[in-house]
C-alpha positions as CSV (number, residue, x, y, z in Angstrom):
1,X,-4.1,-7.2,27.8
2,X,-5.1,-6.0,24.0
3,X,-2.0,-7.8,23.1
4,X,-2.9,-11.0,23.9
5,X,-6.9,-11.6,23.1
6,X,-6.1,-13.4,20.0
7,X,-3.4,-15.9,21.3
8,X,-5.5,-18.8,20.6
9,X,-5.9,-20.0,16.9
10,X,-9.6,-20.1,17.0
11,X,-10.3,-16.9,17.9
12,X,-7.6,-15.5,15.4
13,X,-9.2,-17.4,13.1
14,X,-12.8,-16.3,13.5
15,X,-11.2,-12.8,14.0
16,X,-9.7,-13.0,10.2
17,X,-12.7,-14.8,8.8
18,X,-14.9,-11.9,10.4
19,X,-12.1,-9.7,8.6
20,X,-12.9,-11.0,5.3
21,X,-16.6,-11.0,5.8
22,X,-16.5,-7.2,6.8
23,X,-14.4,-6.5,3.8
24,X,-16.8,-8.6,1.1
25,X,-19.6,-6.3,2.5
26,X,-17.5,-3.0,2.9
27,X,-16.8,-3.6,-1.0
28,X,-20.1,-4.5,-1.7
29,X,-21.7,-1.2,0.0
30,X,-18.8,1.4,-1.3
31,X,-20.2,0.0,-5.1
32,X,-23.1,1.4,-4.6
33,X,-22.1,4.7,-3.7
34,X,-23.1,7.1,-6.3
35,X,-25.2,9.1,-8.6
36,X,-26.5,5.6,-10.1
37,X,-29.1,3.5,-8.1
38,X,-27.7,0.8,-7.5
39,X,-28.4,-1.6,-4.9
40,X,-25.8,-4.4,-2.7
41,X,-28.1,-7.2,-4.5
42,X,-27.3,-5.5,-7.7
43,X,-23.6,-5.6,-7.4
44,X,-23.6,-9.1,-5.8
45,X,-26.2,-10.1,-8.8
46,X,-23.9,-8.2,-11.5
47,X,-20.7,-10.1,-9.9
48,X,-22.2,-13.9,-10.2
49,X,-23.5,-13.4,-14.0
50,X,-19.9,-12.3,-14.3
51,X,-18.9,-15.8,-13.5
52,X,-21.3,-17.3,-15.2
53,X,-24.0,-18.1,-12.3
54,X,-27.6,-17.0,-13.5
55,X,-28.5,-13.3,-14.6
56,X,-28.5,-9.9,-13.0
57,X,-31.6,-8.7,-14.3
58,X,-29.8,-5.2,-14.0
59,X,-29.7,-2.5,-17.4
60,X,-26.4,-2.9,-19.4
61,X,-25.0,0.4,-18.3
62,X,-25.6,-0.3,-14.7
63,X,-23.6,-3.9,-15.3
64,X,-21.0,-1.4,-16.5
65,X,-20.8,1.1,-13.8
66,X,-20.4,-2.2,-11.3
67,X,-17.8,-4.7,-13.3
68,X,-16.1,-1.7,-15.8
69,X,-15.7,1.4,-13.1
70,X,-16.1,0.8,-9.3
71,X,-15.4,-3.0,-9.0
72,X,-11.6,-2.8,-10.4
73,X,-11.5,0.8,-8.1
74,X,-12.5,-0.9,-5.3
75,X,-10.9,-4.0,-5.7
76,X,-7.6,-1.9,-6.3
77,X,-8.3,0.4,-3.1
78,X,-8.5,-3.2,-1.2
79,X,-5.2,-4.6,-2.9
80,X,-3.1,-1.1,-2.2
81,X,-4.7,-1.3,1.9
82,X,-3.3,-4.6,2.1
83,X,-0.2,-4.5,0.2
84,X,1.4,-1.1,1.8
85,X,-0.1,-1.8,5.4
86,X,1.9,-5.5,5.3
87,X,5.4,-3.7,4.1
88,X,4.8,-1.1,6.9
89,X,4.6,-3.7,9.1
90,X,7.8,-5.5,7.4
91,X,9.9,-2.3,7.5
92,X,8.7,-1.4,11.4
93,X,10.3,-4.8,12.4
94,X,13.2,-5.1,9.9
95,X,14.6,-1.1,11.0
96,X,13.5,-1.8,14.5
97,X,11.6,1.7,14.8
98,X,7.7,2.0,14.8
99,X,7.9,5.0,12.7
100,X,9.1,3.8,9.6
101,X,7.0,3.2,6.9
102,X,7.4,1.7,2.7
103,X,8.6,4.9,1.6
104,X,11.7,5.0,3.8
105,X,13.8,3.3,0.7
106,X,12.4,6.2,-1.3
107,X,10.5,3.9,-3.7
108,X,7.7,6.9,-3.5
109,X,10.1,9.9,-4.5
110,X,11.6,7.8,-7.1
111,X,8.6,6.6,-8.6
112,X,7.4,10.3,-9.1
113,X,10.6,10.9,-10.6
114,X,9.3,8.2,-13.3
115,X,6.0,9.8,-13.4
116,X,6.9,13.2,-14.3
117,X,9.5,11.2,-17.0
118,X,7.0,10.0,-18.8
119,X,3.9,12.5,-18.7
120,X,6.1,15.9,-18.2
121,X,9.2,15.3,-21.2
122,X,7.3,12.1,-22.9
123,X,10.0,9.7,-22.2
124,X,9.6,6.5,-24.7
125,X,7.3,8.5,-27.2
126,X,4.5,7.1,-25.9
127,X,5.9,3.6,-26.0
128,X,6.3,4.0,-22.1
129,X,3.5,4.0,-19.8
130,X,2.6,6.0,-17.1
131,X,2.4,2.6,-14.4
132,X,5.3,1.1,-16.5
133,X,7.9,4.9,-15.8
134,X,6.5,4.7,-12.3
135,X,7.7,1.0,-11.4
136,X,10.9,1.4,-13.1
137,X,11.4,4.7,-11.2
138,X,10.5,3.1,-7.9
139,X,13.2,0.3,-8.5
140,X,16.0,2.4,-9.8
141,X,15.5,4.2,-7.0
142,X,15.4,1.2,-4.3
143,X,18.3,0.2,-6.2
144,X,20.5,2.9,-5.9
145,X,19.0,3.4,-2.3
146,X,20.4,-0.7,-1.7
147,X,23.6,0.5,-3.2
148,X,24.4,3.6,-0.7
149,X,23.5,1.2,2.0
150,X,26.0,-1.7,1.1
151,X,28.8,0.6,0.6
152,X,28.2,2.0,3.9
153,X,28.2,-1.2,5.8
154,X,24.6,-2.5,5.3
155,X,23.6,-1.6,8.7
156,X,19.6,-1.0,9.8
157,X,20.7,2.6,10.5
158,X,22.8,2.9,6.8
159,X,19.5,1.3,5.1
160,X,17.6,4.3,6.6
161,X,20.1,7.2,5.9
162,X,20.2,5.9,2.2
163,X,16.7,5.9,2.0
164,X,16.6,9.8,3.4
165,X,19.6,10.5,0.8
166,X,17.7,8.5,-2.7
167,X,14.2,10.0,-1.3
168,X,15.7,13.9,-1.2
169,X,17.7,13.3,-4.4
170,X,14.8,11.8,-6.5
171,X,12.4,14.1,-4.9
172,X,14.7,17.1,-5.8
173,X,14.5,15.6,-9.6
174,X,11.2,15.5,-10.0
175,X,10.5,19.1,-8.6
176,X,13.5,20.4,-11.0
177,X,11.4,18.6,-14.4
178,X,8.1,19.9,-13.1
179,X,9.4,23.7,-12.4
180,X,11.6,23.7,-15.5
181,X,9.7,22.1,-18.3
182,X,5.9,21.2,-17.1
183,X,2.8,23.2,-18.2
184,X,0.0,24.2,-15.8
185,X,-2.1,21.4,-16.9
186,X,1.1,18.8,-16.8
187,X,1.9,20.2,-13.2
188,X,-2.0,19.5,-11.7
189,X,-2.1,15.9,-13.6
190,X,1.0,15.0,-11.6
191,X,0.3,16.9,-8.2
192,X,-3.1,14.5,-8.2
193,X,-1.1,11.5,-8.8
194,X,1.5,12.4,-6.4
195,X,-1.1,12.3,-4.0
196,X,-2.8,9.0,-5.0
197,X,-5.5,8.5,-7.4
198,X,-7.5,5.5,-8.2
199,X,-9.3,7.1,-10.9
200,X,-9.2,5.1,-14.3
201,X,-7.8,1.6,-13.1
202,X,-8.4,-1.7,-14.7
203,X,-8.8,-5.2,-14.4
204,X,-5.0,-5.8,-15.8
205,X,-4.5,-3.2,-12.5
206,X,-5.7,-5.1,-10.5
207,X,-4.9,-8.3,-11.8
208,X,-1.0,-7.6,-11.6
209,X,-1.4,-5.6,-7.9
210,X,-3.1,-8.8,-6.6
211,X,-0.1,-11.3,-7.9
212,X,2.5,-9.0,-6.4
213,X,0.8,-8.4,-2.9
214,X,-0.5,-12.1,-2.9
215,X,3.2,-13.4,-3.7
216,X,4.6,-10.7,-0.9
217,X,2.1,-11.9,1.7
218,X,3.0,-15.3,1.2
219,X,6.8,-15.0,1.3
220,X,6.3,-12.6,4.4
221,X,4.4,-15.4,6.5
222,X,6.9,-17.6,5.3
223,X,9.6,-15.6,7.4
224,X,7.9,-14.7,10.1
225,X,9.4,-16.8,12.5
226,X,12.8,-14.2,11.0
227,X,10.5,-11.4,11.9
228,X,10.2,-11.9,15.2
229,X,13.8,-12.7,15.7
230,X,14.5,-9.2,14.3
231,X,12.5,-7.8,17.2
232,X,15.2,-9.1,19.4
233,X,18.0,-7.1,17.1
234,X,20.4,-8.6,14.0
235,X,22.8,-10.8,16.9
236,X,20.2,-12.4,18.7
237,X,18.4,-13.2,15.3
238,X,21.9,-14.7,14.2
239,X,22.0,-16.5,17.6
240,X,19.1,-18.0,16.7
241,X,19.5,-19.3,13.3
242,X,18.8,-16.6,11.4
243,X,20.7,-15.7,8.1
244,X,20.5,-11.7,9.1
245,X,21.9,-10.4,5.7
246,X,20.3,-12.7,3.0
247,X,16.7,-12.6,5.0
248,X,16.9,-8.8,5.4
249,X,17.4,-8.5,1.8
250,X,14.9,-10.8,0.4
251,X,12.5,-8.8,2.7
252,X,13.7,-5.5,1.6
253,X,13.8,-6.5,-1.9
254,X,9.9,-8.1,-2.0
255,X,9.0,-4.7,0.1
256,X,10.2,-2.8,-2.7
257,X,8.5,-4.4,-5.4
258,X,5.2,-4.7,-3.8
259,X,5.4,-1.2,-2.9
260,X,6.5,-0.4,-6.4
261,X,4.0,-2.0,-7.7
262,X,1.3,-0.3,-5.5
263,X,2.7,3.0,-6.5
264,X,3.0,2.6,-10.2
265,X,-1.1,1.6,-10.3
266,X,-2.6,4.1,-7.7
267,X,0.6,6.5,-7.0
268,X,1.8,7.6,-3.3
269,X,-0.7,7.2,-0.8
270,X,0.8,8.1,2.7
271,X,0.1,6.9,6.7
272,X,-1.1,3.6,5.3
273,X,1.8,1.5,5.8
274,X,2.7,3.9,8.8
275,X,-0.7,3.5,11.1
276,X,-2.4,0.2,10.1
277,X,0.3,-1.9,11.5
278,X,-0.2,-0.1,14.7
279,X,-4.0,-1.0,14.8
280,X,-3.3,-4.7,14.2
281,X,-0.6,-5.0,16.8
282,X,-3.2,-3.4,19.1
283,X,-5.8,-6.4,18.2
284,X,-2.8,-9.3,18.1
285,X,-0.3,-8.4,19.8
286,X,3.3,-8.4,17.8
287,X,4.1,-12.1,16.9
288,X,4.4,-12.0,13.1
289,X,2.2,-15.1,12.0
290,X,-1.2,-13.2,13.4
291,X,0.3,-9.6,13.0
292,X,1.0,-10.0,9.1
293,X,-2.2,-10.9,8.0
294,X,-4.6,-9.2,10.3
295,X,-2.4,-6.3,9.0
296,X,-3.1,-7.1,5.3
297,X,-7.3,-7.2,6.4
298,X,-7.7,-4.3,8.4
299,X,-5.5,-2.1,5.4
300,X,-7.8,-3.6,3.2
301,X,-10.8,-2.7,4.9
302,X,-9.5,0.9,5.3
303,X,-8.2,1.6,2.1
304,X,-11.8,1.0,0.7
305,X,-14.1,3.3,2.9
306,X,-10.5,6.1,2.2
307,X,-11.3,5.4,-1.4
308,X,-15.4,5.8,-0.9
309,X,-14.6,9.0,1.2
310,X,-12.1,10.4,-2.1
311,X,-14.4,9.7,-4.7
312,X,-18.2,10.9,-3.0
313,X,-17.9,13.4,-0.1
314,X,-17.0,16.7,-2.9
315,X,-18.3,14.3,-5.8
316,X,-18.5,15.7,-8.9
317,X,-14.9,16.5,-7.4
318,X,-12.6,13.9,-6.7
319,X,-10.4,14.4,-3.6
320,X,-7.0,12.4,-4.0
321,X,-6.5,9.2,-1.8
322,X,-3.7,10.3,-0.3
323,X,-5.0,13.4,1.2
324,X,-7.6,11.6,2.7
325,X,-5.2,9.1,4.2
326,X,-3.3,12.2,5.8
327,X,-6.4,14.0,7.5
328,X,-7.4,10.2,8.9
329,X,-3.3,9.3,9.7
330,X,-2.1,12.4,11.0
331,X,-4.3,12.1,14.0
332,X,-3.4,8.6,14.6
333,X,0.5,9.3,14.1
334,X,-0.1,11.9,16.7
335,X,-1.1,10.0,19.0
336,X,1.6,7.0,18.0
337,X,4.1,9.4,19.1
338,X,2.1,10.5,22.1
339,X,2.3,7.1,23.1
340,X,5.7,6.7,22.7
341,X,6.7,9.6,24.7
342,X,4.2,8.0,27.8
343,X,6.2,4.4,27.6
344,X,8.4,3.5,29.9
């Protein structure tokens, strides 16, 4: 069976190495797509005079194009992959349902409700950022969301009826500001980032997203022996050891922030955290400690060839992220479902 081809360490090893490998290159190629000639020696060349091992030989404005505009991108694209693909795979095991994805808390509809804060009525005077109204969006409204759900019990099915109630209420806020006080050129600016947009990152963009996904991963695996205890539901997990309430949260909580995070730097970008868990439990079966980082790579790997796709196939026009992500995850969730329905 597909589930069980990477039981042995080795080969899950040499499967994640392979992983990585695929994603230096994939990075390395996307680079170089693009009205400037550049070449994969170039950006690897570019890249190592970066960090102080011998020169590039490359003009000053191509050295630019590389470390200034489509490194961060890409590096970004890879970091959002990884980051919303794990906390899909966290929320599909913590709610029990293969359906749900990082938005169910409504960390996405909040966040826009930030976004359109800040860019629509100029919240903090400029003092505010646009990443900075986004993140505190996204927790207010994982707060609130946490809130409606410990009040009502706690419960996997409460966690997921407050998410549906703080998704339409924040969702409803942010259509109210755009209608009511947003001109036609405030209105497009969000609808792109609403749709995901990794247009004009940075290093410091990068830099943050990384810590946050790298600190997520790391608690994740640290509780994935938890994770598969959930699969079994909240009693048997308590049978077994497991401190059900205080691991849920912590989980919940660092699936929130990460998310956040994501979503503050590149805005939503849909059916990632939804399908890529799918595709990894296909290669390695559902035990947490090989599902949760083969997850992370194979996001990765996708989020950069989405991000190529966005920014070249209409180029000078750049398509947002997240529509891409739908044409490519609608399919797939079609067939998820399709699937479902054909179990026994």
């Amino acid at each position: 069976m597909a589930a069980t081809r990477f039981d042995s360490r080795p080969l899950l090893v040499a499967l994640l190495l392979g992983g990585v490998l695929v994603l230096a290159a994939s990075i390395a190629v996307v680079i170089t797509l693009g009205p400037a000639s550049l070449s994969v020696g170039d950006v690897y060349a570019v890249v190592l005079e970066h960090f102080g091992l011998g020169s590039s030989g490359v003009s000053r404005i191509k050295d630019g194009i590389v470390w200034e505009l489509r490194l961060p991108r890409t590096l970004l694209a890879a970091v959002c992959g990884a980051g919303l693909a794990l906390c899909g795979a966290i929320m599909q095991s913590l709610l029990r349902n293969p359906l749900a994805d990082p938005f169910v808390l409504g960390i996405s509809s909040g966040a826009s409700t930030g976004a359109v804060l800040v860019v629509v009525l100029g919240l903090g005077a400029g003092a505010v950022s646009l990443s900075a109204g986004t993140f505190a969006g996204a927790v207010i409204s994982f707060a609130l969301v946490m809130l409606l759900a410990t009040g009502a019990g706690g419960g996997t099915s409460r966690v997921v009826l407050a998410g549906v109630a703080g998704t339409q209420l924040f969702s409803a806020l942010t259509s109210f500001i755009v209608i009511s006080s947003a001109d036609a050129e405030q209105t497009r600016g969000v609808l792109f980032w609403l749709l995901g947009s990794l247009s004009g990152v940075d290093w410091a963009d990068v830099a943050l997203c990384g810590a946050v996904t790298a600190i997520g991963i790391g608690v994740c695996l640290l509780t994935s022996s938890a994770l598969d205890a959930f699969t079994f539901g909240n009693t048997a997990a308590a049978s077994l050891g497991v401190s059900v309430r205080w691991i849920r949260l912590l989980l919940l909580t660092v699936t929130a922030l990460v998310t956040a995070a994501l979503v503050s730097a590149a805005g939503a970008i849909g059916f990632v955290g939804l399908v890529l868990p799918h595709a990894a439990r296909f290669l390695v079966g559902p035990r947490h400690s090989r599902l949760l980082p083969t997850t992370a790579v194979v996001g990765a790997i996708f989020m950069v060839w989405v991000d190529a796709i966005a920014r070249t196939v209409f180029a000078p026009q750049e398509v947002p992220v997240g529509v891409v992500t739908a044409l490519i995850g609608v399919p797939a969730f079609a067939v998820i479902l399709f699937r479902m329905r054909t179990s026994p």
